[in-house]
Every structure is written in C-alpha cells, then in structure tokens.
C-alpha positions, 0 to 999 in steps of 0.5 A: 139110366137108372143112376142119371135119373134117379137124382131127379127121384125117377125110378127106372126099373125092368119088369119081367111079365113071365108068360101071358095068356096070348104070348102062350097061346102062340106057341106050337110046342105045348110044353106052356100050361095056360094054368100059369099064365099071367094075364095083362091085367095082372101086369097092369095091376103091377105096374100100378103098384110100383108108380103108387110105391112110396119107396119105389126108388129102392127098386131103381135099377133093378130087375123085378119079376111082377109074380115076385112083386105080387107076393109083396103088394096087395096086387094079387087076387084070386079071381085074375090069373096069377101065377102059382106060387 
C-alpha cells in the first residue's frame, strides 16, 4: 500500500506506541512499570509530528517506534510521560 500511495505523496507508515498507561494497567503479571509508560497524549503528540514532517515520505513504509520518533522531533517534553531513554 505504501508503494501505491505514495505517487499520490501519501505516506503510509506503521507506528508502534510501546506500552501505555491503561494497556499496563490491565496486566495481572506486574512485570510492566508504569514509570515507562507512554501516555496517549504522547502517541498523539507523535502522530502530529509525522503529518507536519516536510520529509515524511521517506518513512513510508516503514516501521516507526513513537519513543525513537520522539528523540528526533520536538514532541517529547519532560512534563508527559515519555519513555525513558
């Protein structure tokens, strides 16, 4: 899809969140720290820089991890909940 698209200057990409704050919550194991977890806002703070990223069709079809993204773009800041790094 991301080939098909991408002649119309679509960019398809998959974003991968890493854990959030309720995915975490709801699992009984206890091995997931909530410490590390990304909030929503985070993810949306993401997505927002890919759709204003002047070069974003050289991500199409790729695989894109939003804590990775975040190191890059001016998304991350120290009052949301951001992964560590």
């Amino acid at each position: 899809m991301a080939h098909e698209l991408r002649v119309y200057h679509v960019a398809v990409v998959s974003l991968y969140p890493g854990l959030s704050g309720p995915s975490v919550c709801s699992k009984p194991d206890g091995f997931h720290q909530l410490g590390n977890s990304e909030s929503p806002q985070f993810i949306g703070r993401a997505v927002t820089a890919l759709a204003a990223d002047s070069q974003v069709l050289e991500k199409t079809g790729q695989v894109l991890v939003a804590a990775e993204l975040a190191v890059n773009t001016a998304s991350r800041t120290s009052t949301q909940n951001n992964p560590s790094h």
